[in-house]
N, C-alpha and C positions, 0 to 999 in steps of 0.2 A: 504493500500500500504506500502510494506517494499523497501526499494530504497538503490541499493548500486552506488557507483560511483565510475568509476574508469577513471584512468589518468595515464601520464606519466611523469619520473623522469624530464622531462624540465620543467614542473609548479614549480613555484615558490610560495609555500605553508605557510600561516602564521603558526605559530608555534603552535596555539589552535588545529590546525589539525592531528598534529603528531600522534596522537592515536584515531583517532574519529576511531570508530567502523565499520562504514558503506562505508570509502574512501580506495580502494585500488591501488597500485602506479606501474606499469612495470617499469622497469630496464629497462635504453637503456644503452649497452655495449660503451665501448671508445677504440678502438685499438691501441697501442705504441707498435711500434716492434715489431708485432707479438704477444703482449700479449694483450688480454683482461683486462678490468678493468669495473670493477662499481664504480663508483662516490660514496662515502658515506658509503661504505664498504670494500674494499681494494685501496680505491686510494681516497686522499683529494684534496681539490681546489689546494691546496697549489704544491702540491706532483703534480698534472696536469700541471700545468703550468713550474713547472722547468722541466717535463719530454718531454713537449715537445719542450722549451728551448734547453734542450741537444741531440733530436733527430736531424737526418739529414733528417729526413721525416715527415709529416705534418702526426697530429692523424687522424685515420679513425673512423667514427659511423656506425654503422648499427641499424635499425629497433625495435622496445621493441618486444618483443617474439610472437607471433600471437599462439603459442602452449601453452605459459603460460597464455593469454585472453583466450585461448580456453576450458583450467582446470580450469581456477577459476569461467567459465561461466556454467561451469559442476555442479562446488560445490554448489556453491549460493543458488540453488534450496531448498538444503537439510540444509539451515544454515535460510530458511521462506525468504528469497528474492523473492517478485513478481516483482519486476523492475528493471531495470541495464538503466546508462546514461553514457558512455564512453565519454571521452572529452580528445582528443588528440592532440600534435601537428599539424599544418596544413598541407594540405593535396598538400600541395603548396610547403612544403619545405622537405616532407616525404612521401610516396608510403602506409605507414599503413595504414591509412584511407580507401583505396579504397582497400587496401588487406582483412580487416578483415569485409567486408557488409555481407558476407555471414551467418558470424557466427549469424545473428538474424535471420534466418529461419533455423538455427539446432539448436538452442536453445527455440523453442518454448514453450516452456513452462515458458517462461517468455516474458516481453512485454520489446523489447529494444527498443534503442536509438542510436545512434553512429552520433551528430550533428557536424559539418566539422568546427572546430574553429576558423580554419583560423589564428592562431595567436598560440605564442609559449610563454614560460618563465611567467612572473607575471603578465599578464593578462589572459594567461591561465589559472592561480591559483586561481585569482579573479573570475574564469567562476565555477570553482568548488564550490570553496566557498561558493558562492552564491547556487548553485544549493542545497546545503546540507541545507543553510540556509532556502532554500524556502520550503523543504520536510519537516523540522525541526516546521514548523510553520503551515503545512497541504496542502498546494498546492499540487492541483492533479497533475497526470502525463503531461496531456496535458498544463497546465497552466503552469509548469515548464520549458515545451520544448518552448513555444511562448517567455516566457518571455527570456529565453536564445536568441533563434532568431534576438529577439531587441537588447540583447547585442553582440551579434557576429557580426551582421551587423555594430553597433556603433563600435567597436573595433579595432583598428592596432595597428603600431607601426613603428617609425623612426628611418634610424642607421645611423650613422658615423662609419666607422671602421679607422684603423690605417694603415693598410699593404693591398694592395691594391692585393699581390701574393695569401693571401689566398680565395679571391671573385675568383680567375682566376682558384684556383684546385676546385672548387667549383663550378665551370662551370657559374660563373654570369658575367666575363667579358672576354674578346679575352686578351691576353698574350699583344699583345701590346699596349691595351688599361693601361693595369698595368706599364706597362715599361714608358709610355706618362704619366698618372697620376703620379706617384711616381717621374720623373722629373720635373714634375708642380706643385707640392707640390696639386695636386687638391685631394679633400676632395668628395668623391661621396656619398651624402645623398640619403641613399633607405628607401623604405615602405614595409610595406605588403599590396597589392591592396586585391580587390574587390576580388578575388579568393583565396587570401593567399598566394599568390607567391611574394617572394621580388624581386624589379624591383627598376631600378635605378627614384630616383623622381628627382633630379638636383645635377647638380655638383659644387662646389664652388671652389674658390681659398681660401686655408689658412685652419687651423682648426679655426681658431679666426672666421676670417666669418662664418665660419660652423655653429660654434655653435650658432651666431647670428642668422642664419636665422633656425636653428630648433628650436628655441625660437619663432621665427616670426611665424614659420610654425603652430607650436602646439596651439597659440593664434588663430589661423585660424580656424583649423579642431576643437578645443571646445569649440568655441562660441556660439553653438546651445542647449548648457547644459550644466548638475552638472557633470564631470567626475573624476573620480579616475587619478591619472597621476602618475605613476613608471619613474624613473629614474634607467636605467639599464645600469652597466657596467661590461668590461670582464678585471680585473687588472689597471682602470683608475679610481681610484678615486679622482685624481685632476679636471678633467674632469667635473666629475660628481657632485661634490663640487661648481665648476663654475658653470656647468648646475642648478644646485640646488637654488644658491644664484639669478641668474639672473629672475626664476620662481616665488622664494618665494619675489623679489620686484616687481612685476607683480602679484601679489597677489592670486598665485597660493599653496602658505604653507599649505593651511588645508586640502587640499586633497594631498599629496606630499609626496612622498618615494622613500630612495635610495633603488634599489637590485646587487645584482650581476647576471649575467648570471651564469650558471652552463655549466661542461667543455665539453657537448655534442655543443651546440650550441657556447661557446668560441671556440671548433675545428672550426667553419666553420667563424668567424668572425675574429679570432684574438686575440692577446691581445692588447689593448688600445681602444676597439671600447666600445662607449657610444652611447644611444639609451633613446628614451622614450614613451611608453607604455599607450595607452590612455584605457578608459573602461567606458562606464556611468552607475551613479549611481541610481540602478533602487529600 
């Protein structure tokens, strides 16, 4: 078995992978005014965030290519690929997933995969990772896919955002739920559930409380095991600093990493939102 893998620009990828041979990555576009941008080629974190500071209109995403999955599923063949394992954002917070099933019965001549991650940013990355690791060490196809399974099931993630307007153009809350939050100072902690769709899990007063109880929360949902725990923010790393410290005296430091989101999913959150990212370690 030759296994390639592919994913998109929202994993949050440790740096050992930048050149592995076998992981290839789709571009999701970032729209500012009419212009397209790719993350990481003509536009930086940096250059993102003030661009959309200075717009008067919120950036728009669209979808990673389904025509460029489509050519590189073409080539593979011809580069000794018997297997492809696609692991994309969820299918809960993007339409790709269920756009691109088709392409594993016009690509028959290889054996795919395309498992619904349900989850986005550096636990997605962690999905990859692993999976590379697991081929890496001879796990068959099948034994790959189950073992993923377990960790996709295990997997989500909690957010705190900052600005309650952009959940509202993003179709997660009613306009005047934003208008009521934002003179409440209420703080609306969501998940990724059981489908991969972010839903509101409770709302708090305060970011202070906030952050206390996605502390409380995260001691909750990883008490059943060994898990990976990301700390992910979109321009808060004061936040995430706090978040960090209150974790590692909770004696979560050995499994414990800050990331940042990247600016396809900062479009839909904001800047100041912090979150954290569970995964177990299988």
């Amino acid at each position: 078995m030759k296994l390639a893998v592919i994913t998109d620009s929202t994993a949050v990828l440790p740096q050992s992978l930048a050149t592995h041979e076998d992981l290839y990555v789709l571009d999701i576009p970032i729209m500012i005014e009419g212009q397209s941008y790719i993350e990481g080629k003509n536009l930086t974190l940096d250059d993102f965030y003030q661009k959309m500071a200075d717009s008067d209109e919120l950036p728009k995403t669209s979808q990673p290519s389904l025509a460029e999955l489509d050519d590189l599923l073409s080539v593979l063949p011809s580069q000794g690929y018997t297997h492809v394992i696609g692991l994309f954002l969820s299918s809960g917070i993007s339409g790709f997933w269920q756009n691109i099933q088709f392409l594993i019965d016009e690509h028959s001549e290889m054996t795919i995969a395309f498992p619904d991650s349900k989850i986005t940013s550096a636990p997605l990355g962690s999905m990859v990772e692993n999976t590379l690791a697991w081929a890496a060490k001879g796990d068959d196809f099948t034994t790959i896919l189950d073992k993923l399974a377990v960790q996709i099931d295990k997997t989500s993630a909690f957010i705190m955002v900052d600005d309650l307007n952009h959940l509202v153009k993003g179709g997660r809350l009613s306009n005047g739920s934003a208008i009521l939050g934002n003179l409440l100072s209420i703080k609306p902690i969501l998940y990724f559930d059981k489908t991969g769709t972010i839903v509101v899990y409770e709302k708090v007063r305060t970011e202070k409380k906030a952050i206390k109880r996605l502390v409380e929360v995260l001691e909750e949902v990883t008490k059943d095991g060994n898990y990976k725990i990301f700390i992910i923010h979109s321009r808060a790393e004061e936040k995430a600093q706090q978040f960090y410290q209150l974790l590692a005296e909770g004696g979560h430091d050995k499994n414990l990493e800050i990331v940042t989101f990247d600016g396809v999913i900062a479009t839909h959150l904001g800047a100041g939102a912090v979150a954290f990212g569970f995964t177990p370690i299988l």
